[in-house]
N, C-alpha and C positions, 0 to 999 in steps of 0.2 A: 739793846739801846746803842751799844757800840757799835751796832753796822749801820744803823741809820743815821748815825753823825758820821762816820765814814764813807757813806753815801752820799751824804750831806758837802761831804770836802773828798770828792776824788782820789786828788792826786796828793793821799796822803800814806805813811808810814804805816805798815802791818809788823806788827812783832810778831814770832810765833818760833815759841824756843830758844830765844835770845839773838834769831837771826830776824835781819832789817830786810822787810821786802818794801819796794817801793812800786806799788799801783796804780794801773792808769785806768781810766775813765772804760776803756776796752776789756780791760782785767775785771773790772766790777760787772760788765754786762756780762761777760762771761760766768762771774759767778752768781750772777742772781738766774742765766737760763739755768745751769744745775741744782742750782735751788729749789726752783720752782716749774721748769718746765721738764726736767727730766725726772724730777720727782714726785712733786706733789702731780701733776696732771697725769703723769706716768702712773702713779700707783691707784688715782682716782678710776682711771678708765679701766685698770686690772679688777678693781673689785667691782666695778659698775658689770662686766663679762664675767665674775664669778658669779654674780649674782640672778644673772639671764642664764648662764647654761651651766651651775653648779659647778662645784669645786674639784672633781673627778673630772671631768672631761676638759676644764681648764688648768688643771695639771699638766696634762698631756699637751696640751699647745705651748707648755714651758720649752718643751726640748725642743720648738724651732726658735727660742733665742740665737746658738751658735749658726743656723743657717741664716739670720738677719746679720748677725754677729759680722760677718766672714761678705757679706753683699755690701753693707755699708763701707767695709772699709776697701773693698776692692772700689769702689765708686768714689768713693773722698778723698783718701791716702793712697792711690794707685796700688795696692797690691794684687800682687800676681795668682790667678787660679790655676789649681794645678789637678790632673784629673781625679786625682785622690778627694779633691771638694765635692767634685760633680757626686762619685758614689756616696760619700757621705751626707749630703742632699738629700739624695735619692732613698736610703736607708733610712732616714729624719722620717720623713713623707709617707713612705711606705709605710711605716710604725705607728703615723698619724694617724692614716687614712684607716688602715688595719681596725685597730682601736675603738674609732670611733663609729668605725663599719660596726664592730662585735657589738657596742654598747646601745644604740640603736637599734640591733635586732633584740637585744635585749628587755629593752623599753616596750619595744611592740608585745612581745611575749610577754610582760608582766598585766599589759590590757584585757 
């Protein structure tokens, strides 16, 4: 109920640990996308794909987190790639493709 009257009145006082944060209308949008969009629709769309291609082979698309990881922030926050990115990319991907190459022939053979 407190964040909806806080919503309610913006540009108001946050305690949190006895320190005074003072938020603004922009600070609030900010936290309701982490809320809700990097969360709740983030973790909707995770089980919605666990649930098309089971929970084994969407395991394995976990470890290209850090190659999203590492492209997001080279594109937002300017940082710098360095060739040591590219092989580990490369090793991500290969591990994927490997993987999900083996699990497939798999599948077929159980037919």
């Amino acid at each position: 109920m407190d964040l909806i009257v806080r919503l309610a009145l913006p540009d108001s006082t946050l305690t949190i640990g006895g320190l005074d944060l003072q938020l603004e209308p922009l600070s609030w949008l900010g936290i309701l996308y982490l809320a809700l969009l990097s969360t709740v629709v983030g973790y909707f769309f995770y089980v919605v794909g666990v649930s098309k291609i089971g929970a084994g082979r969407a395991a394995i698309f976990g470890n290209l987190v850090p190659v999203f990881g590492v492209i997001t922030s080279v594109l937002l926050l300017k940082e710098n790639l360095s060739p040591w990115h590219g092989v580990s990319f490369l090793l991500i991907l290969t591990g994927v493709i490997l993987v999900n190459r083996q699990q497939k022939k798999h599948e077929l053979g159980k037919r």
